[in-house]
C-alpha positions in Angstrom: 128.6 60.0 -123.1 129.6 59.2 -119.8 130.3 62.4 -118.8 126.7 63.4 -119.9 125.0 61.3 -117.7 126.7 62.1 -114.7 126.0 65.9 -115.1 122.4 64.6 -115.7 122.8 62.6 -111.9 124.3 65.4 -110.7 121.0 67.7 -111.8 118.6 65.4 -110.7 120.5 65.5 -107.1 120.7 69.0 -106.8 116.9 69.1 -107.8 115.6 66.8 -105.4 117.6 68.3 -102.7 116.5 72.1 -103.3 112.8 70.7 -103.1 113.2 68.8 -99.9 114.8 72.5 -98.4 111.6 74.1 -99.8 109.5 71.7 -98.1 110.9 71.6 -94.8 111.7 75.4 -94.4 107.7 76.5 -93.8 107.7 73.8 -90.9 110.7 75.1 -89.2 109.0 78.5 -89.6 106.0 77.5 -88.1 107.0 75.6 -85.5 109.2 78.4 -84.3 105.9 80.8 -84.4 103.8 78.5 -82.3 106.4 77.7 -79.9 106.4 81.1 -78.3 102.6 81.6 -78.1 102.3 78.6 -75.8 104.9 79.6 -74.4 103.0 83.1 -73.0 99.9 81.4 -71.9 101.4 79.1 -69.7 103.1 82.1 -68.0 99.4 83.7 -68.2 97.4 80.5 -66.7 97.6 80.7 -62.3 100.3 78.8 -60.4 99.1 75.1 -59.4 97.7 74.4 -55.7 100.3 72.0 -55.3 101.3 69.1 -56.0 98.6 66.4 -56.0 99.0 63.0 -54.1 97.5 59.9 -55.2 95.9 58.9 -58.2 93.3 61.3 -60.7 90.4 59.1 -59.6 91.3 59.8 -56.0 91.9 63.7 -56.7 88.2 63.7 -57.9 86.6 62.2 -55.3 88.1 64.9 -53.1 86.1 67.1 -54.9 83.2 65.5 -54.2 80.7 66.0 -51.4 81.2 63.9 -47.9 78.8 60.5 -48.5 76.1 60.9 -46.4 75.5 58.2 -42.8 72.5 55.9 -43.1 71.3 54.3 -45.9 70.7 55.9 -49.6 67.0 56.1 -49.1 67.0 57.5 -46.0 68.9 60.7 -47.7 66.9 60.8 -50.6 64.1 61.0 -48.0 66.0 64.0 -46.0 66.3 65.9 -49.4 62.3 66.0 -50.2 60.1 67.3 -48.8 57.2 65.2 -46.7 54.3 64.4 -49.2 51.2 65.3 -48.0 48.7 62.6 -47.2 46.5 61.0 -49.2 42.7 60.7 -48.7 40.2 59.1 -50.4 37.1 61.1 -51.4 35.2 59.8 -48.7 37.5 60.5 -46.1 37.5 63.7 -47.2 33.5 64.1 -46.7 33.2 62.9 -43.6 35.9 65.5 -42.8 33.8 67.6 -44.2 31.2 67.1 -42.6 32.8 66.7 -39.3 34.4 70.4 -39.9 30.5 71.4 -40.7 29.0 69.6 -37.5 31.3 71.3 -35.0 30.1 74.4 -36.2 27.0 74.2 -36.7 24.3 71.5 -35.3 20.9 72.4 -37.7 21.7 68.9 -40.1 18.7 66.7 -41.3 19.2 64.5 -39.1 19.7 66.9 -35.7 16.2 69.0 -36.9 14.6 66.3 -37.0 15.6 65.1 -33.6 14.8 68.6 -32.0 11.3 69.2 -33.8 12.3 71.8 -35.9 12.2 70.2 -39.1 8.7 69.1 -41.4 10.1 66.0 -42.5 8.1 62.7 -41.3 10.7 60.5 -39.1 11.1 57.4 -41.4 12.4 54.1 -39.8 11.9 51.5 -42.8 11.0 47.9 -41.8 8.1 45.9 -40.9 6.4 45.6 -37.8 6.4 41.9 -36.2 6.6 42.4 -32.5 5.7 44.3 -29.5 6.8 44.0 -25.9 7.2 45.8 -22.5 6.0 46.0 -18.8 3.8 47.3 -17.3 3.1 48.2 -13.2 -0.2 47.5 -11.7 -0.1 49.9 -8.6 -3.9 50.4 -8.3 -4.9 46.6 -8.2 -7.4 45.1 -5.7 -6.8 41.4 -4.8 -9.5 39.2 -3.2 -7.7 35.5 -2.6 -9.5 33.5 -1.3 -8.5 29.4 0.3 -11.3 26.6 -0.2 -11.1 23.2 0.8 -9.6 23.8 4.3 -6.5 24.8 2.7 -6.2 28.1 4.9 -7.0 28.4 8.3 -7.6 32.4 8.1 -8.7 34.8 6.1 -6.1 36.3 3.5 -6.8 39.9 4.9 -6.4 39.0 8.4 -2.7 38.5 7.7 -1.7 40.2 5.4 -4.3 43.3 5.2 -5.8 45.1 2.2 -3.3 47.5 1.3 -2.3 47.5 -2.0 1.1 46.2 -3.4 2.4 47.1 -6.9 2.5 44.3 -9.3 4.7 43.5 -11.7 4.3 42.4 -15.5 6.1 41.8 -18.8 4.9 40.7 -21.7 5.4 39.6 -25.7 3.4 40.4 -28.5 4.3 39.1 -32.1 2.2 40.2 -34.8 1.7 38.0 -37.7 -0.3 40.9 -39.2 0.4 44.5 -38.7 -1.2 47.7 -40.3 -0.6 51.4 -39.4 -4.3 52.4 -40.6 -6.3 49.1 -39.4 -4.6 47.8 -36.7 -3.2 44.2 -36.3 -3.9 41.2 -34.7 -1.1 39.5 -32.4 -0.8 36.7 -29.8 0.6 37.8 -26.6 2.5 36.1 -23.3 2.3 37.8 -20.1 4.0 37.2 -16.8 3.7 39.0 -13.9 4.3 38.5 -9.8 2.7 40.2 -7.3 3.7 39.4 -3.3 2.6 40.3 0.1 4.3 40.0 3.3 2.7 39.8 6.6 2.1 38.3 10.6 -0.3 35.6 11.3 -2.7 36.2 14.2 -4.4 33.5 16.8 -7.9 32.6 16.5 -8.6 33.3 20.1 -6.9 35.8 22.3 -5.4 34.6 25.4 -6.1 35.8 28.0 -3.3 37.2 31.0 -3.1 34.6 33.9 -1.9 38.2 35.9 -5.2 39.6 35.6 -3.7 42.5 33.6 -4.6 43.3 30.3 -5.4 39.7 27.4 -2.2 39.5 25.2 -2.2 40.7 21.7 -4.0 38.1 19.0 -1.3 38.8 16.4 1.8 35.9 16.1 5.3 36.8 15.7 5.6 34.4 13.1 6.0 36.4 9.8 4.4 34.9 6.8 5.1 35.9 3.0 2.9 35.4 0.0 4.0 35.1 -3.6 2.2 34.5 -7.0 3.3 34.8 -10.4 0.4 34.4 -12.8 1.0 33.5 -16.4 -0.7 34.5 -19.3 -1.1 33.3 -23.1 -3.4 34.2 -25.7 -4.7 36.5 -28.6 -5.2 40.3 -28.8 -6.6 43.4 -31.2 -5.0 46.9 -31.7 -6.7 49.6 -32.4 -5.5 52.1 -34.7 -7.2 56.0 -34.5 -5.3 58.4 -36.8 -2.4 56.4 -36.0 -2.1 58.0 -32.5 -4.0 56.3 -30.3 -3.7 52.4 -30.5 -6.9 50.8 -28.4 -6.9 47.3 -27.4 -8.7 44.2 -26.5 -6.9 40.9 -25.3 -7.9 37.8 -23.4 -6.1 34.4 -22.8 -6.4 31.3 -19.7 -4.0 32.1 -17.1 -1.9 29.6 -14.9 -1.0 31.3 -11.3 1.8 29.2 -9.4 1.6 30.6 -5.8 3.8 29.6 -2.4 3.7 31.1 1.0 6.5 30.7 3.4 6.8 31.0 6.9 10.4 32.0 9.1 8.9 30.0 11.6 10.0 25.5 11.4 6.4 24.9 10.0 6.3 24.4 6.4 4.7 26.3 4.1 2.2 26.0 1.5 2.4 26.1 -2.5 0.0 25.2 -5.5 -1.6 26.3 -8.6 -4.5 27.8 -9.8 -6.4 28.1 -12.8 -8.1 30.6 -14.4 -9.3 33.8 -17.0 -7.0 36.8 -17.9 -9.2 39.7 -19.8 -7.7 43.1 -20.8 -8.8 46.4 -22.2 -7.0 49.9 -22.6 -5.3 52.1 -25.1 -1.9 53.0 -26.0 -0.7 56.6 -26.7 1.9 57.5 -29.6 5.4 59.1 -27.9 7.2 59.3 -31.3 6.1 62.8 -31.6 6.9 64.3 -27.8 10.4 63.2 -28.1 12.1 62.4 -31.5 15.0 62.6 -30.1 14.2 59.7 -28.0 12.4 57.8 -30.7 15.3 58.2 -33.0 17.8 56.5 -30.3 15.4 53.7 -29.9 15.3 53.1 -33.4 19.3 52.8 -34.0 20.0 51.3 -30.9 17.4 48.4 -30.9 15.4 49.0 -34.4 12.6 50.3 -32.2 9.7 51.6 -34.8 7.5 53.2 -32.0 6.7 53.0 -28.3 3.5 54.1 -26.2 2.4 55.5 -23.0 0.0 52.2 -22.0 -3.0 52.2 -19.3 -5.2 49.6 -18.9 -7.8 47.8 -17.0 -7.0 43.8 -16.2 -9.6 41.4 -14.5 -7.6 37.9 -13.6 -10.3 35.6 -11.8 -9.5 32.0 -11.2 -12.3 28.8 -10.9 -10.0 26.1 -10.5 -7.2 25.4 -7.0 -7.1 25.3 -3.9 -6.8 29.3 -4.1 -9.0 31.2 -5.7 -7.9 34.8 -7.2 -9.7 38.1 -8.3 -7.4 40.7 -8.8 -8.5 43.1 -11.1 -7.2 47.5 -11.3 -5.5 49.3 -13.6 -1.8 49.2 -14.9 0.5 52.0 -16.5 4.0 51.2 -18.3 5.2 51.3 -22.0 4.9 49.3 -25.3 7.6 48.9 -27.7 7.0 48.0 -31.4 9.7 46.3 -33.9 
């Protein structure tokens, strides 16, 4: 019995031992197989540069492009490209037009200026007010001193030529019409002066025996007046061309006279009547260009050619006036 189960040990032994051979025989087999195949590509792959220093991190970064100088934007910037600009779309239509002008000057605007277009110049707003000047170069003046104020004749000193007077003047127009007219109050000033040399009232004679001595004085006398006006006036308006006009108003005239000799001179005011009558003439059509530069610089609506005929007569002073001629400047209308 004994000897039975030692033969069956002994076959179990032998068993497990001829498996284990099986088994480990196909992996010694293909291990030798591979080994040799590895083997040939290494020999196959190319030699190495060399032997690399430092660490993998540092062998990669060797690789790697030089970091650019400045800042991180500054190189993105130096990679792209420079954006075009941006305009908004009405930059872009006054470019536009800017492009169009040079090249050509026959806008809206630029016909109209130069009379070649149909269109009716428009310059919106209502019409309040009116001033200008105007030049009286034509006037006659008869002054004339009562009470023993003046010792002489005004034309004895200082003649009967004819000086230009000056005068400005404001209009506002509480009502205003293109087709009817309008009525307005008005203040004018104006000044008028004279200059001349005073002459003796009786010519003396030369104790020589020679020729008398001249009756005119060496002392030079100047006359100045400045009348001011205020009152009420009527415009006129014929087929919107021709603006004919009426005004009246009392007039206060502040005169002095002055002498470069030590006497003193004389000053005083007189009272009196200011009456007017002439027509204004339409320029907005002779010159649009004109009319269109008085309208954006100073929101001009029209301006005239004016002539009239003034008559300012005083009753009350110590110097009586009548000056009375024609006058020629402009009128302005806003």
């Amino acid at each position: 019995m004994r000897n039975s189960e030692k033969g069956l040990v002994r076959k179990r032994m032998l068993f497990h031992a001829a498996f284990l051979f099986c088994l480990s025989a196909p992996a010694y087999a293909e291990t030798g197989s591979i080994q040799p195949y590895i083997d040939q590509l290494k020999k196959d792959m190319p030699p190495s540069e060399g032997k690399r220093e430092g660490s993998f991190i540092e062998s990669v970064r060797q690789k790697l492009p030089s970091e650019p100088s400045g800042s991180y934007i500054d190189h993105l910037k130096s990679n792209f490209e420079q954006a075009p600009e941006r305009k908004s779309a009405i930059e872009k239509e006054r470019a536009r037009q800017s492009a169009e002008g040079k090249n050509q000057t026959s806008g809206p605007i630029e016909k109209l200026k130069t009379g070649k277009s149909e269109l009716e110049l428009r310059r919106p707003g209502e019409i309040g007010n009116a001033m200008g000047f105007r030049i009286g170069a034509t006037l006659t003046r008869d002054i004339t001193a009562t009470n023993g104020a003046g010792a002489k004749n005004y034309s004895d000193i200082y003649g009967g030529d004819r000086v230009p007077e000056i005068s400005l003047f404001y209009e506002f127009q509480p009502f205003h019409s293109e087709w009817f007219g309008n009525v307005g109050f008005f203040g004018n000033m104006g000044v008028g002066f004279d200059s001349g040399k005073g002459t003796f009232q009786y010519q003396p004679p030369n104790a020589g025996g020679g020729a008398a001595f001249t009756a005119e004085s060496r002392t030079r006398f100047k006359f100045f007046y400045a009348p001011v006006v205020a009152g009420m006036n009527y415009r006129f308006n014929l087929f919107r061309i021709v603006r004919p006009f009426v005004m009246a108003g009392p007039a206060l005239i502040p005169y002095w006279e002055t002498r470069d000799d030590s006497k003193p001179g004389v000053k005083g005011f007189s009272r009196g009547l200011y009456v007017s009558a002439g027509a204004s003439l339409l320029l907005d059509f002779v010159n649009r260009a004109s009319a269109w530069d008085l309208y954006e610089a100073h929101g001009v609506k029209h301006y005239y050619l004016t002539v009239d005929y003034s008559r300012l007569t005083t009753s009350v002073g110590d110097v009586l006036f009548n000056v009375n001629g024609f006058s020629a400047g402009f009128t302005f209308e806003f």
